[in-house]
N, C-alpha and C positions, 0 to 999 in steps of 0.2 A: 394683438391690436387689430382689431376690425376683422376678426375669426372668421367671419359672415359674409365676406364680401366673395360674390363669384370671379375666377379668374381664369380666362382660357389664352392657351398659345395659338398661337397663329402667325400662317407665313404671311409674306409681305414683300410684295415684289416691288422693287426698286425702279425708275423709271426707264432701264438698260435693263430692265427683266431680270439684275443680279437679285437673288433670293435672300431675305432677311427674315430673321425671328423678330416677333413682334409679343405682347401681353395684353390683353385687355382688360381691365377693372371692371366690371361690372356696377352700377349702380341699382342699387333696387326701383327708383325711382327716378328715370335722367331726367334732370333738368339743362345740362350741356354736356356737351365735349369738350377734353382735356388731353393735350399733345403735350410729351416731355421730351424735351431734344437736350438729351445729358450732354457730361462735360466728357474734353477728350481724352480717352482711354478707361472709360467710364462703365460699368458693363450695366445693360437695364437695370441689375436686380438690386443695385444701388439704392434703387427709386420706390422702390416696393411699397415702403412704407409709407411715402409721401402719396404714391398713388392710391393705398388702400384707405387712406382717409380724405383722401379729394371724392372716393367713387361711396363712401359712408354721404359725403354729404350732395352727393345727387349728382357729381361729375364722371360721368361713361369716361374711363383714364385710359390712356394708350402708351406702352411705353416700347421704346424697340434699342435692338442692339445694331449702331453703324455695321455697314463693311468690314470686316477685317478684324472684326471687335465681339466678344462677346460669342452667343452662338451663331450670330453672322461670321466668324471666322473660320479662313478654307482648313485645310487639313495642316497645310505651311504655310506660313508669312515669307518663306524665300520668295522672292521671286514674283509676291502679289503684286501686281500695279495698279494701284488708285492715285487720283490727286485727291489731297482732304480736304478739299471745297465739292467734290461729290457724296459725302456725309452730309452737305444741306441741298446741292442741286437735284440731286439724284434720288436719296434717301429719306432725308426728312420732306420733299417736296408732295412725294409717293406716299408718305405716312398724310400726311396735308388729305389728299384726295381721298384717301380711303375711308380716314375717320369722320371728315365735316360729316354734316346730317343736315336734312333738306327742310328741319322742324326745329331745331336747336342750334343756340350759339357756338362756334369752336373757338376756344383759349389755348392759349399757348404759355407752357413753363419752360423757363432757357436755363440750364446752370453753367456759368462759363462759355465755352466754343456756341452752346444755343444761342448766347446774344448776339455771335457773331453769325448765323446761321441765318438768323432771322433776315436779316438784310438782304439775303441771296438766294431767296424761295420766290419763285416764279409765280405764285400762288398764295404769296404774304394778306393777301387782302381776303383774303379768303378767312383770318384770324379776326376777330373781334377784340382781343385784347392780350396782350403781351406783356409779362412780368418772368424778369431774368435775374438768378442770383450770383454772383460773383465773376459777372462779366467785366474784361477788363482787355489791355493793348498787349498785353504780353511783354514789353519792353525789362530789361530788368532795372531801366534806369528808377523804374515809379516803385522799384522792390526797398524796404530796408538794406542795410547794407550789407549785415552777414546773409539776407537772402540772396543777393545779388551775388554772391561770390557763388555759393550752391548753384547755383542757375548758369554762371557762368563756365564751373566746370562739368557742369552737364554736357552743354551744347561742344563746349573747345575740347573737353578729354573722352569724357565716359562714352556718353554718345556717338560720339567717331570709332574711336574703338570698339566697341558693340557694335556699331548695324557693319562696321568691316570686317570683322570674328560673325557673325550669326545672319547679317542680312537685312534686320529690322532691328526694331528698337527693342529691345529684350528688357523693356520696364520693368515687370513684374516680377525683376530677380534684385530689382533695386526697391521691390514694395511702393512704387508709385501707380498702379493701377494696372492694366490691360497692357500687351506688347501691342507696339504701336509698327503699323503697316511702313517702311520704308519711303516713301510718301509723302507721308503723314510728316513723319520725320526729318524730313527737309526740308520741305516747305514752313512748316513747324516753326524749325532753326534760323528759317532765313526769313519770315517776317516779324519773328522777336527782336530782331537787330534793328528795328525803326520803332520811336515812339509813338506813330500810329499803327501802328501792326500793318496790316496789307495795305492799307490806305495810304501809306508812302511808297509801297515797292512801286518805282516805275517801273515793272514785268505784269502790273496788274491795272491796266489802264480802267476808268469806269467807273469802280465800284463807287467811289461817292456819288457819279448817280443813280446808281440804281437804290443805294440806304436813303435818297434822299424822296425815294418814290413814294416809301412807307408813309404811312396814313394809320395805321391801328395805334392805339393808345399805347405806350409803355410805361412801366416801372420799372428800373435795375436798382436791385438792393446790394448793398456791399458791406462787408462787415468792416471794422476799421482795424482788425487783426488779421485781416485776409491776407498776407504776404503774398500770395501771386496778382493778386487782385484789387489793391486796394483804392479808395474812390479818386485819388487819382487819376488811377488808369484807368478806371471805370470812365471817367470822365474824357479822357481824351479817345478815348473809343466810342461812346456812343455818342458825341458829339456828329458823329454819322447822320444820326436819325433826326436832319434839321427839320422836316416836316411833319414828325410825330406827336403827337401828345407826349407829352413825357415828364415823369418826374422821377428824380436823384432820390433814393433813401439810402441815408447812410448811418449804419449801424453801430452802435457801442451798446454790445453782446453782455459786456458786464454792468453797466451801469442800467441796463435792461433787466438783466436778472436772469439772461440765458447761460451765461456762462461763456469758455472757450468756442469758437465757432472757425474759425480758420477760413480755410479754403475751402471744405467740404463738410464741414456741421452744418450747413443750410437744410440739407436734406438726414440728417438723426432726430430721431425721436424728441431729443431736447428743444429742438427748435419749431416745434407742433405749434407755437405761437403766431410765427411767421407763416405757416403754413394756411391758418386759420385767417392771416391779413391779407394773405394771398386770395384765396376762396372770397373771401367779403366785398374786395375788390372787382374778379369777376362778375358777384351776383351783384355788386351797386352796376357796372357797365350794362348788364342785361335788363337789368330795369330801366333803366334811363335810355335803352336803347329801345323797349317795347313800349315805353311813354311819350315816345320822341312821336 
C-alpha cells in the first residue's frame, strides 16, 4: 500500500533536549502537514499505514515515538523517570514546532492519550484542525462490565505486581502494547480512578483552563465497540474543549460495513474509510480557511 511514498527517520529533540525518533511521510505534492500523537504504549510504526496514505494524498505525515516508548526508549525502563503529561508538554509540543511550515496548514491526528494531549501543548493554536480517534476518560466505570473487571485487575493485581517484580510496566508480556515507563503507570492508574480522568484529580489544579483555551476545530470519532473508550467516555472527556468547534462522531463499525474495530482498528487497513473522512475534513477546513 502506497509502495511510493518516500520515508526518512529523523531525530527529534524534545523540548528538555531528550532525543526522540521521529518518521516523516513524504508527499510528492504537499498540500499540508499531518502530526499523529499515538495512543499510550503505542509504538509509531502502528501508524505507518495511516500515514502512508494521508502523505499519497498530499499530507507531509510526521509520526514519532514518546519517551520511553518505542525507539525513544533508553536501554532500561528501571529507573526512567518521566511524568506522562511530558509525552504532550515536552514531546509532542517539540514535534508541533518542527513540523508546522510557514506556507501550509498543520492538522493533527489524536488516537486515544492524543485527545488528551491535545489540551496540553503550549502551541495547540498552532493546529488548524483536530480529529481524534478513541479518545475517552479512562474511567472503568464508562467500560461494559466484563471490561471493567479486566481493567480492574490490571491496575489492583497485575500492575502492582509487575512494575514491584521489574520496575515498570512490563505490558508487552501481557500483549497490550509497549512497556510502559513507571510514570506513565502511576499516574496512569491514579487518574482512571475519576470519571473525568485528570480533570477530577485535585493534584492537577488548572487543566480545565487551559482545554478551555483551545480554539481549533475538532472531531473525536468513537467506535461503539471500543471497550476502553466508548462515547460515553468520549463524552465526559472532551467535554474539556468548551470553546472548540467540535463535533461527536459516533460509530457503528458494523452497521457501516467496516467490521470489528475495537480500541485499535481505527488505524488497520480495514478502516481506509475513515481515514479518507478524516483527510476530506482537513482539506474542507483548508479551503474554508483560504476563502475566509
Amino acid at each position: 500500500m502506497n509502495t511510493a511514498i518516500r520515508r526518512e527517520t529523523l531525530p527529534l529533540l524534545a523540548l528538555d533536549d531528550y532525543q526522540l525518533a521521529a518518521t516523516r511521510y513524504h508527499a510528492e505534492r504537499p498540500q499540508a502537514q499531518l502530526l499523529i500523537a499515538g495512543a499510550t504504549g503505542v509504538p509509531q510504526g502502528f501508524y505507518r499505514r495511516f500515514a502512508e496514505h494521508a502523505a499519497s494524498r498530499g499530507f507531509n505525515t510526521l509520526t514519532l515515538d514518546y519517551r520511553g516508548i518505542g525507539q525513544s526508549r533508553p536501554d532500561s525502563l528501571r529507573g526512567f523517570e518521566m511524568e506522562y503529561l511530558d509525552w504532550a508538554h515536552l514531546d509532542l509540543a517539540a514535534a508541533v514546532d518542527q513540523h508546522r511550515h510557514a506556507e501550509r496548514p498543520l492538522f493533527m491526528v489524536g488516537h486515544s492519550f492524543g485527545g488528551h494531549a491535545f489540551g496540553l501543548l503550549p502551541n495547540h493554536d498552532q493546529v488548524a484542525g483536530f480529529y481524534t480517534f478513541g479518545t475517552g476518560a479512562g474511567w472503568h466505570g464508562w467500560m461494559p462490565r466484563a471490561e471493567q473487571l479486566r481493567v480492574l485487575a490490571m491496575w489492583r493485581v497485575i500492575g502492582p505486581l509487575m512494575t514491584r517484580y521489574k520496575g515498570y510496566l512490563a505490558w508487552s508480556k501481557l500483549g497490550m502494547g509497549e512497556d510502559l515507563p513507571l510514570g506513565v503507570y502511576r499516574q496512569w492508574k491514579r487518574w482512571c480512578r475519576f470519571p473525568r480522568y485528570f480533570f477530577d484529580d485535585p493534584q492537577m489544579p488548572g487543566l480545565a483552563e487551559r482545554f478551555a483555551q483551545v480554539r481549533t476545530p475538532i472531531v473525536a470519532l468513537n467506535a461503539l465497540d471500543d471497550l476502553w473508550a466508548p462515547p460515553a467516555s468520549r463524552d465526559a472527556f472532551m467535554a474539556a474543549y468548551v470553546n472548540a468547534p467540535y463535533r461527536a462522531r459516533t460509530l457503528d463499525s458494523q452497521a457501516e460495513g467496516l467490521g470489528a474495530i475495537g480500541h485499535m482498528g481505527y488505524f488497520r487497513p480495514a478502516a481506509q474509510r475513515l481515514w479518507d473522512e478524516t483527510l476530506d475534513w482537513f482539506e474542507q477546513l483548508h479551503a474554508e480557511r483560504r476563502a475566509a
